[in-house]
C-alpha positions as a Markdown table, in Angstrom:
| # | Residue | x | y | z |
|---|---|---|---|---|
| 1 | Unk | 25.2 | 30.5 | 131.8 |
| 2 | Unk | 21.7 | 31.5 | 132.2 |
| 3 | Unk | 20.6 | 34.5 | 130.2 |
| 4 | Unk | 16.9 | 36.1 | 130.1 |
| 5 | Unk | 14.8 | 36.9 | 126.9 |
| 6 | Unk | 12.7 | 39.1 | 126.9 |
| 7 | Unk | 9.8 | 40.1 | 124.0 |
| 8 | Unk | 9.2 | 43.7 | 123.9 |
| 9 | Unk | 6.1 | 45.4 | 123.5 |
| 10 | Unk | 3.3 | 44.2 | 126.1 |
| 11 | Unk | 2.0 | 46.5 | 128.5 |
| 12 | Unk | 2.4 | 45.6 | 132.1 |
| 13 | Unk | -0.8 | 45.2 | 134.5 |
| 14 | Unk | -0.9 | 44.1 | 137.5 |
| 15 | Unk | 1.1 | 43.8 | 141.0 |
| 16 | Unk | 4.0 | 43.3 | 141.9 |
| 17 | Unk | 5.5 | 42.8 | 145.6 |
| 18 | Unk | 8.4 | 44.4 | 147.1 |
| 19 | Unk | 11.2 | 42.2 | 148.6 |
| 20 | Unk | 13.2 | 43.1 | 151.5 |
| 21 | Unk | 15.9 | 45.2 | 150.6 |
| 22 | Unk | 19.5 | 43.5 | 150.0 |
| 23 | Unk | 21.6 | 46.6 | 151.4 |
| 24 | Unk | 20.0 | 46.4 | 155.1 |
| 25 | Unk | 19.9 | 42.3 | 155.0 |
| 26 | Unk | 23.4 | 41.4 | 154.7 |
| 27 | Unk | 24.4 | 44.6 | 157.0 |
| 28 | Unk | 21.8 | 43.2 | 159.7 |
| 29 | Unk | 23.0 | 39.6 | 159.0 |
| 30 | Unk | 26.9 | 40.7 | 160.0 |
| 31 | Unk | 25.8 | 42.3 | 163.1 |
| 32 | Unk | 24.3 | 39.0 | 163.9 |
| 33 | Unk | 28.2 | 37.7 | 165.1 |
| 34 | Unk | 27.9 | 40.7 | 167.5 |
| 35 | Unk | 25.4 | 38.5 | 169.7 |
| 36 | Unk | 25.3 | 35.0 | 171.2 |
| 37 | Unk | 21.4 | 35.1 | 171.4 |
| 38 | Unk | 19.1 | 34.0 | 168.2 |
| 39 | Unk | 18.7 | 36.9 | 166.0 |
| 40 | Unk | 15.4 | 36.5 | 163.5 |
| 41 | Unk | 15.7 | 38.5 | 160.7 |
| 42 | Unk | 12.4 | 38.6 | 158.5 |
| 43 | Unk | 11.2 | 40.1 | 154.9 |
| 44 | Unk | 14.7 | 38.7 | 154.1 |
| 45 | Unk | 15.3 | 38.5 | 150.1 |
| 46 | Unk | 16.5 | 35.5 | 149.0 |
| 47 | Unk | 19.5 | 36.3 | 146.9 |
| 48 | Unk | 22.7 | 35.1 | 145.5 |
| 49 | Unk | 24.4 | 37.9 | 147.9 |
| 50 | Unk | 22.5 | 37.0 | 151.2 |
| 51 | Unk | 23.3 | 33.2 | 150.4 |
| 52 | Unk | 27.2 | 33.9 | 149.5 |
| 53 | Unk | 27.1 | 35.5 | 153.7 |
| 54 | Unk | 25.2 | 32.9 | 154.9 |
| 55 | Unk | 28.1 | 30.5 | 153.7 |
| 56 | Unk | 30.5 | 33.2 | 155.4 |
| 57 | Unk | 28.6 | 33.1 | 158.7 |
| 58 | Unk | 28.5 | 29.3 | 158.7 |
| 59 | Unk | 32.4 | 29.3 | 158.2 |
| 60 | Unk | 32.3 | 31.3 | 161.9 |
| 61 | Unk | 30.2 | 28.7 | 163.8 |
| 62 | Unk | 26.5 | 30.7 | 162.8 |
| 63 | Unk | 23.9 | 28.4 | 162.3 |
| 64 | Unk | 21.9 | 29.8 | 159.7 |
| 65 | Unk | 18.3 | 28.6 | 159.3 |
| 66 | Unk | 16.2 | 29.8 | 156.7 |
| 67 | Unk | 12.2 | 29.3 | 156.7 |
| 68 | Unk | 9.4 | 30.5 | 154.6 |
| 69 | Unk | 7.8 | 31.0 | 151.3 |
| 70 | Unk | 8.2 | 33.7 | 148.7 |
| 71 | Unk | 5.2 | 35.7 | 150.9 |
| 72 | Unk | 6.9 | 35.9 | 154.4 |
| 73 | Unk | 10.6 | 34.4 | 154.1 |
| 74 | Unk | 13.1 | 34.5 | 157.4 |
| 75 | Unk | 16.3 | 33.8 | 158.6 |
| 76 | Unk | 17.6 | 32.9 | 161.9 |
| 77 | Unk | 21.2 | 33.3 | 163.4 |
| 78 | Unk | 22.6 | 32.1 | 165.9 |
| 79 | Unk | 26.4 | 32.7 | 167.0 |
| 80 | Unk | 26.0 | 31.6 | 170.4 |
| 81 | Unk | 30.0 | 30.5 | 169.8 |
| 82 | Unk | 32.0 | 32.0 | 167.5 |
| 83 | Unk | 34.3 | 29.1 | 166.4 |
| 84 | Unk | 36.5 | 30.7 | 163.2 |
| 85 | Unk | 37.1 | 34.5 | 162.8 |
| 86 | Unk | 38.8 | 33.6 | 159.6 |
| 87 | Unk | 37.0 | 35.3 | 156.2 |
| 88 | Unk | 38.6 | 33.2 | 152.6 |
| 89 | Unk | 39.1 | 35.0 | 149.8 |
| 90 | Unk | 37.1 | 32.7 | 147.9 |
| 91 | Unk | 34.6 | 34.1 | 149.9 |
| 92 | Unk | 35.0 | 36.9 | 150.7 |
| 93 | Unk | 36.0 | 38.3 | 146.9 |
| 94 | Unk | 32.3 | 36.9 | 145.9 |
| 95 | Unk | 31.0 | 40.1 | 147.3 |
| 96 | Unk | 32.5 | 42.9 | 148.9 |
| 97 | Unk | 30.4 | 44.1 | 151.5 |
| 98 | Unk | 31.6 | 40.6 | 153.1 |
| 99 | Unk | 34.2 | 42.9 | 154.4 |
| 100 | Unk | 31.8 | 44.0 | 156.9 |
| 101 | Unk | 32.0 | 41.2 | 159.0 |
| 102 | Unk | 35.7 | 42.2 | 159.9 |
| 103 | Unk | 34.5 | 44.7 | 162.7 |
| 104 | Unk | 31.3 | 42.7 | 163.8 |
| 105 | Unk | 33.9 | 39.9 | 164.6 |
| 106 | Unk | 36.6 | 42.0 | 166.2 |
| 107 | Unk | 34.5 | 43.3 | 168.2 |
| 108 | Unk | 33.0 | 40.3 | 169.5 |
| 109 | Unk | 36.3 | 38.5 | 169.7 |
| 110 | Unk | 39.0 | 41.0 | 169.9 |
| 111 | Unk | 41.1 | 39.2 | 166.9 |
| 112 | Unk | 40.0 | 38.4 | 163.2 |
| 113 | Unk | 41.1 | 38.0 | 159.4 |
| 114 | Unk | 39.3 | 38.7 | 156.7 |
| 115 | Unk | 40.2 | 38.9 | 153.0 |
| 116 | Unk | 40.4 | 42.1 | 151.0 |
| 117 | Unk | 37.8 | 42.0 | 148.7 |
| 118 | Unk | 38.9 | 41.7 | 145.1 |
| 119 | Unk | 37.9 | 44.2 | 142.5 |
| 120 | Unk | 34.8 | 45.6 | 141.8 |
| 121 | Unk | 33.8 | 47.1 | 138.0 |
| 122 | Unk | 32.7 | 50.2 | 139.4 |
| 123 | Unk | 35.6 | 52.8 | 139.8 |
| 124 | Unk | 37.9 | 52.5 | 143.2 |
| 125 | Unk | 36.1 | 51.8 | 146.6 |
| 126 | Unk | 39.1 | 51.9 | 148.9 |
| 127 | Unk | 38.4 | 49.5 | 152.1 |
| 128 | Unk | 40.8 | 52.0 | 153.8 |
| 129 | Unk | 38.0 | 54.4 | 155.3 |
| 130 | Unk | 37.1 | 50.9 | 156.8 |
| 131 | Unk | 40.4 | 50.0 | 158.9 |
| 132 | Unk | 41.5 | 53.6 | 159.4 |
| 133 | Unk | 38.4 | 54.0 | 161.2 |
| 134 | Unk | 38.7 | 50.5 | 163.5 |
| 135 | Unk | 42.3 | 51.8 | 164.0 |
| 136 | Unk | 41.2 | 54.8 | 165.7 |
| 137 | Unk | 38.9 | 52.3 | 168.0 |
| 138 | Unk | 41.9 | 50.8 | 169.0 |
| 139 | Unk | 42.3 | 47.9 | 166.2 |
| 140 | Unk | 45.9 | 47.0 | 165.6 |
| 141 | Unk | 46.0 | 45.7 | 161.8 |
| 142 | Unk | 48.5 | 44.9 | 159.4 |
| 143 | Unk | 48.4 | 44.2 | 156.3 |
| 144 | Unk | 49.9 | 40.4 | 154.7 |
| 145 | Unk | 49.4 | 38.8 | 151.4 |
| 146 | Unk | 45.9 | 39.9 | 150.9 |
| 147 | Unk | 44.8 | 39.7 | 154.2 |
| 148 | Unk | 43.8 | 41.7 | 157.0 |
| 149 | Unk | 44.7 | 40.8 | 160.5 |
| 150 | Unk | 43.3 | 42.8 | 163.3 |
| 151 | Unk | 43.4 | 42.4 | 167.1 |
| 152 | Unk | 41.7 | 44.1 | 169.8 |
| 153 | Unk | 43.5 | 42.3 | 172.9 |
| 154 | Unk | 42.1 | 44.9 | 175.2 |
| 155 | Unk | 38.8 | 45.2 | 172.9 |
| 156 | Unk | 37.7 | 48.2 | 170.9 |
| 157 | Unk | 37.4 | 51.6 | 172.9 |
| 158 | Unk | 35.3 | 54.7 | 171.8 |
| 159 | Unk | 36.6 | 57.5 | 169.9 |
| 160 | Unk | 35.8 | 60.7 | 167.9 |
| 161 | Unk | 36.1 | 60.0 | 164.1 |
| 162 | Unk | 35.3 | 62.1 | 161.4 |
| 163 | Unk | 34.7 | 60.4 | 157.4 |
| 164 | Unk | 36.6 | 62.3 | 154.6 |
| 165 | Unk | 34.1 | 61.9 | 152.5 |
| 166 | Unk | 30.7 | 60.3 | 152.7 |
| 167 | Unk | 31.2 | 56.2 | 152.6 |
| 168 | Unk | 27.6 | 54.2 | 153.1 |
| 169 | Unk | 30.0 | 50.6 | 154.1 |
| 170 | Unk | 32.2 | 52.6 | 156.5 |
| 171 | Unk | 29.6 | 54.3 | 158.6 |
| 172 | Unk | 28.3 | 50.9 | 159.0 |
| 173 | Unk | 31.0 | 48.7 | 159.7 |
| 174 | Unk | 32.2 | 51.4 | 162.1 |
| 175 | Unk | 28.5 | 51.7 | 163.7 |
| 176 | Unk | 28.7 | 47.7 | 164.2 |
| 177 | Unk | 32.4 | 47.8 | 166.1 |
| 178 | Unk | 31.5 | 51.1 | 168.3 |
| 179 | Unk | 28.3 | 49.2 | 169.9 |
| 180 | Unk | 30.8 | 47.1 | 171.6 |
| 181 | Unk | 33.9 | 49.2 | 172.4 |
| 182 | Unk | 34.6 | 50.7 | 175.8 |
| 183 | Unk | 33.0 | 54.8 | 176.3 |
| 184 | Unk | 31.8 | 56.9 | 173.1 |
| 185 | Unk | 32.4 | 56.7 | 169.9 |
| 186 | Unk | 31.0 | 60.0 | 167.7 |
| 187 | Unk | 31.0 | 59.4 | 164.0 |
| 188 | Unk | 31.0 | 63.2 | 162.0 |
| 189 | Unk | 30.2 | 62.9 | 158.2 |
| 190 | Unk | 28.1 | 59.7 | 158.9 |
| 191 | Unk | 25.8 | 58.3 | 155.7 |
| 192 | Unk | 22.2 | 58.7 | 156.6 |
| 193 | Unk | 20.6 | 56.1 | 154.0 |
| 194 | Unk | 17.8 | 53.9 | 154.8 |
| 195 | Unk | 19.5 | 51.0 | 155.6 |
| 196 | Unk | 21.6 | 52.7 | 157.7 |
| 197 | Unk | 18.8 | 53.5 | 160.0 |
| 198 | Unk | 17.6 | 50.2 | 159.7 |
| 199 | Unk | 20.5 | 48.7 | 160.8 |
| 200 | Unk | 20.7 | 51.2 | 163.6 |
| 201 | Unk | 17.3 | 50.6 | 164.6 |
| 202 | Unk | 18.1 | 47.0 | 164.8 |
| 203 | Unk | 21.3 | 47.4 | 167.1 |
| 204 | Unk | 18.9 | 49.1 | 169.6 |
| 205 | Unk | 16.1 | 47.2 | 169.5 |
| 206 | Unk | 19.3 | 44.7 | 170.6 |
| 207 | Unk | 20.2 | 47.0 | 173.2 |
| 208 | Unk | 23.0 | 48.9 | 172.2 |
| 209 | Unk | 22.9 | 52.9 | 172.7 |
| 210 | Unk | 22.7 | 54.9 | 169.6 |
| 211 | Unk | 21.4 | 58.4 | 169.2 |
| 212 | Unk | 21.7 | 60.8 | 166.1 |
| 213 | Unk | 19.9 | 57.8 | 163.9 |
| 214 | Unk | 19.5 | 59.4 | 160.4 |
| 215 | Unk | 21.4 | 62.3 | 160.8 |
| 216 | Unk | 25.1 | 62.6 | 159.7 |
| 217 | Unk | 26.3 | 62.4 | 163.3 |
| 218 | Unk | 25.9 | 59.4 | 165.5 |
| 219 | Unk | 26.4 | 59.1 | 168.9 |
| 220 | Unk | 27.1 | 55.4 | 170.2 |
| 221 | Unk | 27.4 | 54.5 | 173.6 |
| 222 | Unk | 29.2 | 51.0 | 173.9 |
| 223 | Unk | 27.4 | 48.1 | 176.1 |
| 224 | Unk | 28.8 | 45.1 | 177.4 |
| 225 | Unk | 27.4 | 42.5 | 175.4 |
| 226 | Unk | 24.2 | 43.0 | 172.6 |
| 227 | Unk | 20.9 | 40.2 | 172.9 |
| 228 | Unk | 18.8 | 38.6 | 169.7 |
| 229 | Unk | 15.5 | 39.1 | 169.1 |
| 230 | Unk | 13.7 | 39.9 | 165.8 |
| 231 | Unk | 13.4 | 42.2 | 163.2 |
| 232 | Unk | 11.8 | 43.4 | 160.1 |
| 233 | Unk | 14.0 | 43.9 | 157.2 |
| 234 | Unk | 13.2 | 46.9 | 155.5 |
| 235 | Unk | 11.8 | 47.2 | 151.9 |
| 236 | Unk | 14.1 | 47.4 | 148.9 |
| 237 | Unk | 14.2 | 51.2 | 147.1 |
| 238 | Unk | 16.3 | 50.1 | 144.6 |
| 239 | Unk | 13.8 | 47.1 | 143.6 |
| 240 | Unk | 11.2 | 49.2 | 144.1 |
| 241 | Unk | 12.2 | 52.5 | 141.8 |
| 242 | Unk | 13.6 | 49.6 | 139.2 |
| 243 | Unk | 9.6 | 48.0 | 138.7 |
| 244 | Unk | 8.2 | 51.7 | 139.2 |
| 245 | Unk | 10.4 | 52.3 | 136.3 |
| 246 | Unk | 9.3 | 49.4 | 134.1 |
| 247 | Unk | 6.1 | 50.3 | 134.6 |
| 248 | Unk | 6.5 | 53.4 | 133.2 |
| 249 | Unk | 8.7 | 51.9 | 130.1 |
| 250 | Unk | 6.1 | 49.4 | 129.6 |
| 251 | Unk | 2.8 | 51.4 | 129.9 |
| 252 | Unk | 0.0 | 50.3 | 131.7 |
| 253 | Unk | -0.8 | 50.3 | 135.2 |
| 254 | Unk | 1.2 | 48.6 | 138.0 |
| 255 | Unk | 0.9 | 48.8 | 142.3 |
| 256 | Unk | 4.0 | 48.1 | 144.0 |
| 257 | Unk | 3.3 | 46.5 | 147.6 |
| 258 | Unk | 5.5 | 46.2 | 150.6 |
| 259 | Unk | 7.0 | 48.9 | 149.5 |
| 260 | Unk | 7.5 | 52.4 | 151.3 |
| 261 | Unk | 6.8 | 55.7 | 148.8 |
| 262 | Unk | 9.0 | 58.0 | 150.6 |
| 263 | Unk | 11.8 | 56.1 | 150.4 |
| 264 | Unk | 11.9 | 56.6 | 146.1 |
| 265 | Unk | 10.9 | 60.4 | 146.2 |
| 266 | Unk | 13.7 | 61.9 | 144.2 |
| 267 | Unk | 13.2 | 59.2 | 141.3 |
| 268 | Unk | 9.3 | 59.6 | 141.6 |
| 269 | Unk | 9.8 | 62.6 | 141.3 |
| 270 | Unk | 11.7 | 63.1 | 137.8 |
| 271 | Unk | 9.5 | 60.5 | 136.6 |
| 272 | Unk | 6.2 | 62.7 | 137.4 |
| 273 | Unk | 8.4 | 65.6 | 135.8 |
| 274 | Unk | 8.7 | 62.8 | 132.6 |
| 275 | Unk | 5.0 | 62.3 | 132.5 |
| 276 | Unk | 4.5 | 59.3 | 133.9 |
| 277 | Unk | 1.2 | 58.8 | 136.6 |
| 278 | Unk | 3.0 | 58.1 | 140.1 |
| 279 | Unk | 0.3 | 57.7 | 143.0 |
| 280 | Unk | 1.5 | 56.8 | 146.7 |
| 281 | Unk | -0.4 | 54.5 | 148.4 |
| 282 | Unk | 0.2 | 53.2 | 152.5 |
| 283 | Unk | 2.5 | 50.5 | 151.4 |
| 284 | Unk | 4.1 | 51.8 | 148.0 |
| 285 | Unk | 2.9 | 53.4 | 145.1 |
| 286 | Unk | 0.7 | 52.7 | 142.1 |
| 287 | Unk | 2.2 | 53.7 | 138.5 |
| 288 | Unk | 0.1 | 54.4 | 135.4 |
| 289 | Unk | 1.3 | 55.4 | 132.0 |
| 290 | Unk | -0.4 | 55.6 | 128.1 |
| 291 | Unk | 2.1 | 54.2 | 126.2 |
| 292 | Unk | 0.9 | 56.3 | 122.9 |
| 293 | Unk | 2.4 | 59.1 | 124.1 |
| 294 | Unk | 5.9 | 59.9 | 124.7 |
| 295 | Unk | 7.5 | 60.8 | 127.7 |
| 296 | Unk | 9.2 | 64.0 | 128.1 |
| 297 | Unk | 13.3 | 64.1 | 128.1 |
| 298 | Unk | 14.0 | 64.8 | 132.3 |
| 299 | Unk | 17.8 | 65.5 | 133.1 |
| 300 | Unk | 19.0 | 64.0 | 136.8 |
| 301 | Unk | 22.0 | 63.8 | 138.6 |
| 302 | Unk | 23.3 | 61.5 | 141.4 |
| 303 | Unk | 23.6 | 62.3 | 144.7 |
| 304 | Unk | 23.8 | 60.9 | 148.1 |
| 305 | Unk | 20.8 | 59.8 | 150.1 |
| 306 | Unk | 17.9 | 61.6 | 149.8 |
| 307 | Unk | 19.3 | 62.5 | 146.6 |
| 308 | Unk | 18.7 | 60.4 | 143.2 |
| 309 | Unk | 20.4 | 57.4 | 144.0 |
| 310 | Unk | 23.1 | 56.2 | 141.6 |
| 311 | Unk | 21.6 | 52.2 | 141.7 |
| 312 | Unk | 18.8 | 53.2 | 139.9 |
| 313 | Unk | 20.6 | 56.1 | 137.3 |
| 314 | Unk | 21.1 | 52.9 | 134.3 |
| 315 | Unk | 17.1 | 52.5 | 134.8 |
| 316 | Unk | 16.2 | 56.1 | 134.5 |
| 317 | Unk | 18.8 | 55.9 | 131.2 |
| 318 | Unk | 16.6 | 53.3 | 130.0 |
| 319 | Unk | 13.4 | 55.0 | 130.4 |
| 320 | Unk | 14.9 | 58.0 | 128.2 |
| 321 | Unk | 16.3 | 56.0 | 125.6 |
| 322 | Unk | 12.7 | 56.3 | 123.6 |
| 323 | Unk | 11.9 | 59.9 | 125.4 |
| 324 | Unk | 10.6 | 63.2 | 123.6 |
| 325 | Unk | 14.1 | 64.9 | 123.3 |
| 326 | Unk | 17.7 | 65.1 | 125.0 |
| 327 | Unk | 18.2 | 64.6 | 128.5 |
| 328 | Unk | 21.5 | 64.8 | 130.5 |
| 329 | Unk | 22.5 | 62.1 | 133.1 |
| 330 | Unk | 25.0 | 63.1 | 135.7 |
| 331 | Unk | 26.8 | 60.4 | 137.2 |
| 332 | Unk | 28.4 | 62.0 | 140.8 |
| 333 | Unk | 28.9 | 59.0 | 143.3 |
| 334 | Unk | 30.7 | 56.3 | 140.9 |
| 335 | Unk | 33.2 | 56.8 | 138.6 |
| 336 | Unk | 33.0 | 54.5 | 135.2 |
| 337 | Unk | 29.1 | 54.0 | 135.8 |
| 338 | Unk | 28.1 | 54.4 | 132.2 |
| 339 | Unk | 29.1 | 50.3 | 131.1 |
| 340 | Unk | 25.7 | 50.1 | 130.1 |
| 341 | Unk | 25.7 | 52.8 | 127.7 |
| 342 | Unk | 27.1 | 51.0 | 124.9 |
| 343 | Unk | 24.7 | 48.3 | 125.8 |
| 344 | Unk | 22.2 | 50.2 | 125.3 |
| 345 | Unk | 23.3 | 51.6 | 122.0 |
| 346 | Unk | 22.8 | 48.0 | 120.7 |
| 347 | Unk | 19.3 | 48.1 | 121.3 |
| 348 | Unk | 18.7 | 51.6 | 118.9 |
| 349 | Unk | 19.2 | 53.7 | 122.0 |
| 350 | Unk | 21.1 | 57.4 | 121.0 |
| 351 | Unk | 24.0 | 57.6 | 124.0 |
| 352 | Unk | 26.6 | 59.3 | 123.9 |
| 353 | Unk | 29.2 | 60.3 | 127.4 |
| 354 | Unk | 31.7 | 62.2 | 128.3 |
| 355 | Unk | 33.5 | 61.8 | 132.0 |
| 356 | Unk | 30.7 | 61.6 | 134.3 |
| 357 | Unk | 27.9 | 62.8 | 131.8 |
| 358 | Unk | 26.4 | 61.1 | 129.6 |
| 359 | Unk | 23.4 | 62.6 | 127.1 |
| 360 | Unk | 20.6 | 60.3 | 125.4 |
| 361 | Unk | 19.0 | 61.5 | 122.8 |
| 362 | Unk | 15.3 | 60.3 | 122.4 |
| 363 | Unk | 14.5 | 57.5 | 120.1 |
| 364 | Unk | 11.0 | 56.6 | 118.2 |
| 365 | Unk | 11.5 | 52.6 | 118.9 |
| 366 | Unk | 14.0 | 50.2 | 120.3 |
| 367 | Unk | 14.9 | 46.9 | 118.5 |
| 368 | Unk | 15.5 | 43.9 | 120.3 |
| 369 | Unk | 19.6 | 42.3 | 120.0 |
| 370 | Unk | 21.5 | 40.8 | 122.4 |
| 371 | Unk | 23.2 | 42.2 | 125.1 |
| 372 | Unk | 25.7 | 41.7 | 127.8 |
| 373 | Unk | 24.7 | 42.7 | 131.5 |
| 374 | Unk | 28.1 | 44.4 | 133.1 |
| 375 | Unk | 26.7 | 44.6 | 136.8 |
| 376 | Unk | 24.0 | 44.7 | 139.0 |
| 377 | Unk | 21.8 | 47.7 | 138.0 |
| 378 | Unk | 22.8 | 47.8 | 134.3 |
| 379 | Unk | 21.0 | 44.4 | 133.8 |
| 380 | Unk | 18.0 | 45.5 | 135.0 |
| 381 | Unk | 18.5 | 48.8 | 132.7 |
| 382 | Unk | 18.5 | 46.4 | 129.8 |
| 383 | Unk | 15.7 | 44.3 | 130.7 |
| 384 | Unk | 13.7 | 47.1 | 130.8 |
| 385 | Unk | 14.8 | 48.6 | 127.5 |
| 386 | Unk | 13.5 | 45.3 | 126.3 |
| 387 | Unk | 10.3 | 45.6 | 127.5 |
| 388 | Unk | 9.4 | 48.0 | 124.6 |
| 389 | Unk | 12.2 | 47.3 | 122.4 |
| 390 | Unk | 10.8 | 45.5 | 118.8 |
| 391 | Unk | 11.9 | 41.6 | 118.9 |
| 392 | Unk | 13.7 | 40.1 | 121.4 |
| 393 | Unk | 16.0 | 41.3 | 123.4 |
| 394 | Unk | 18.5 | 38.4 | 125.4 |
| 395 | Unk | 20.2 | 39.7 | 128.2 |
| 396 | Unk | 23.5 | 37.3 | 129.4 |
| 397 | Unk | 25.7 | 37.4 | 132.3 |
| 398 | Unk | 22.1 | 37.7 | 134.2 |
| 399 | Unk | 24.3 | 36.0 | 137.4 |
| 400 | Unk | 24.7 | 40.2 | 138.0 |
| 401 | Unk | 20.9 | 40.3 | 138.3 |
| 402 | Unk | 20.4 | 37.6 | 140.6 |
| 403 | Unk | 22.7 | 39.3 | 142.9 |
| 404 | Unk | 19.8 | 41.6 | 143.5 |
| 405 | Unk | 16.5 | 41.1 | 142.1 |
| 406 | Unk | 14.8 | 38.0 | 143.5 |
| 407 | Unk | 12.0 | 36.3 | 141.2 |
| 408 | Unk | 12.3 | 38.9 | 138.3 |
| 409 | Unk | 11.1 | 37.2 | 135.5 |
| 410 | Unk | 8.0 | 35.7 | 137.9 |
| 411 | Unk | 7.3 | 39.0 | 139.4 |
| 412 | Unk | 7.0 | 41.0 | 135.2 |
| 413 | Unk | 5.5 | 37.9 | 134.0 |
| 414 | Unk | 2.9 | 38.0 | 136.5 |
| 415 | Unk | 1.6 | 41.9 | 134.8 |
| 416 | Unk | 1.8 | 40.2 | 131.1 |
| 417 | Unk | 5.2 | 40.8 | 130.4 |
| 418 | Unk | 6.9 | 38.2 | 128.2 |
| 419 | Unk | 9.7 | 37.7 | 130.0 |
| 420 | Unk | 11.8 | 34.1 | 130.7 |
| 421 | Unk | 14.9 | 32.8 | 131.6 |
| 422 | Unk | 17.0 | 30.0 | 129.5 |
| 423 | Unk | 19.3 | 27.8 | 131.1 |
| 424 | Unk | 23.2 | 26.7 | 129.8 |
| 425 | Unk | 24.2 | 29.7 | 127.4 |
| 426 | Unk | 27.6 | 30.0 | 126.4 |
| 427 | Unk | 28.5 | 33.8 | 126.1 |
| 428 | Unk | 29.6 | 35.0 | 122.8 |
| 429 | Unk | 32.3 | 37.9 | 123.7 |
């Protein structure tokens, strides 16, 4: 087990690039089984996630061909045949939003059987949004031993569905079907993040008929058949608002390329309220902060898209943990999201939570211990925490991180962080 150490209490100067964003590549990558023609994704990150559905895709007949250095990486599929619409569970359960390839592949082939994905540390995310929603398309599915099986034999048709409640994997894996199926399909309570419009965008530029793009209704108008072509992944938020918000933990002064500003606004904007320096710039944002003075206790609270978004709430936590007085974190999309609380509390931070609330109580200094990462966006938490925390701070389980950061340690190490990775740990509990 790898695990990263990390020695707190170097400012950070420098730049560091943003990577493509993982939420809109491995959505864009499942829409590449809705075409026979070569689809060329680039900006793609190179991640444990985007290589767990490249395996997937290759298990369908996809030939997957990836190209390029760390400055301009890109993938091509092509599914001029699909040859398997059979998804494993040992694939599948690697990473949920696999799931998504179960309408992509209907769809396309009027039959398929995917795995239900296996459980997931962060509350219940029912799949059954997904497969009532390809039911009212016209999916027949049953449910056997773990399995999904659904057929099409007529294909998909159009129809008028509205979400109970806002789901960002539903509204896609719904968009991806609809392009296909027969008429109109009208989805009411759609999500309207980013990588939704990306991957809308992209199912144009392919030629299917979608209107309503970023708004919580979207029209699509099924077509026949969908061509390649290419297209530019868009840049990752979550990435972004994570080294926007070591920056700030760190002090110094740090420009985030390949980026987009607007797409971070409600985090930029609690940290200006904080005190940190947050200037936007054409392709991202430059952050500057004096780490002799404390940064002011700023209360936020999750929300959907363009809301603060819950993937970057255990960073925010982080950058409190050492602010100028008490400040109340409101956790409203994901039930049990506070796992790296405790972790924190290892390090010197003051949490303490209640339900979907938890309140951090500034602390003078952080000490460096080791720590367990729990998921994705609570091991970056702690590797920023160790970024000013006295000592070192070792982070294990970092298998989490690499599901969504690509190059961390390179990209902090490049503005003077001392940051590394050790190879063959054996966790302790």
């Amino acid at each position: 087990m790898d695990r990263i150490v990390v020695t707190g209490g170097q400012t950070l100067h420098g730049e560091i690039p943003v990577s493509g964003a993982k939420n809109s590549a491995i959505k864009l990558m499942a829409a590449s089984i809705l075409t026979h023609q070569p689809l060329l994704l680039t900006n793609m990150p190179r991640l444990a996630d985007t290589k767990f559905l490249g395996q997937l895709l290759r298990q369908f007949g996809v030939a997957v061909t990836e190209s390029g250095d760390g400055g301009e990486q890109q993938t091509l599929f092509e599914a001029q045949e699909i040859t398997s619409t059979f998804a494993p569970y040992d694939l599948v359960r690697q990473m949920r939003a696999s799931f998504n390839v179960l309408g992509p592949l209907l769809a396309r082939t009027g039959h398929a059987k995917v795995s239900l994905p296996g459980g997931c540390t962060i509350g219940a995310r029912p799949v059954d949004l997904h497969l009532d929603a390809l039911t009212r398309l016209g999916a027949l599915i049953e449910l056997d031993e773990g399995y999904v099986s659904a057929t099409a034999p007529k294909g998909l048709r159009g129809a008028e569905i509205e979400f109970p409640f806002v789901s960002v994997g539903a509204t896609e894996h719904t968009l991806m079907a609809a392009t296909l199926a027969q008429g109109t399909t009208v989805l009411r309570r759609a999500a309207r993040e980013p990588e939704i419009g990306d991957l809308a965008r992209c199912l144009v530029m392919m030629g299917a008929r979608i209107e309503g793009i970023d708004t919580d209704t979207l029209v699509i108008e099924g077509v026949t058949s969908l061509n390649g072509g290419e297209w530019s992944v868009i840049p990752d938020r979550i990435e972004m608002g994570s080294y926007a918000v070591a920056a700030a933990m760190a002090g110094g002064e740090v420009r985030l390329t390949k980026g987009r500003a607007d797409l971070i606004t409600a985090l930029t904007d609690r940290m200006i309220e904080a005190g940190v320096d947050v200037t936007p710039t054409d392709d991202g944002v430059i952050v500057k902060r004096d780490p002799g003075v404390r940064l002011k206790a700023t209360d936020i609270a999750t929300e959907i898209y363009p809301g603060f978004a819950t993937d970057l709430q255990a960073q925010f936590m982080a950058l409190m943990t050492t602010a100028d007085g008490t400040s109340i974190v409101h956790e409203n999309i994901f039930e049990n999201r506070f796992m790296h609380a405790p972790e924190l509390a290892r390090l010197g931070a003051d949490i303490s939570v209640h339900a979907g609330e938890a309140r951090v109580n500034g602390v003078e200094v952080l000490h460096g211990a080791p720590v367990m990462a729990t998921d994705l966006r609570a091991s970056v938490s702690l590797v920023i925490a160790g970024l000013v925390a006295q000592g070192e701070t070792s982070v294990g389980r970092v298998y989490h991180l690499d599901r969504g950061f690509e190059r961390l340690e390179e990209k902090l190490s490049a503005c003077g962080a001392q940051i590394e990775r050790q190879h063959g740990h054996h966790d302790e509990h």
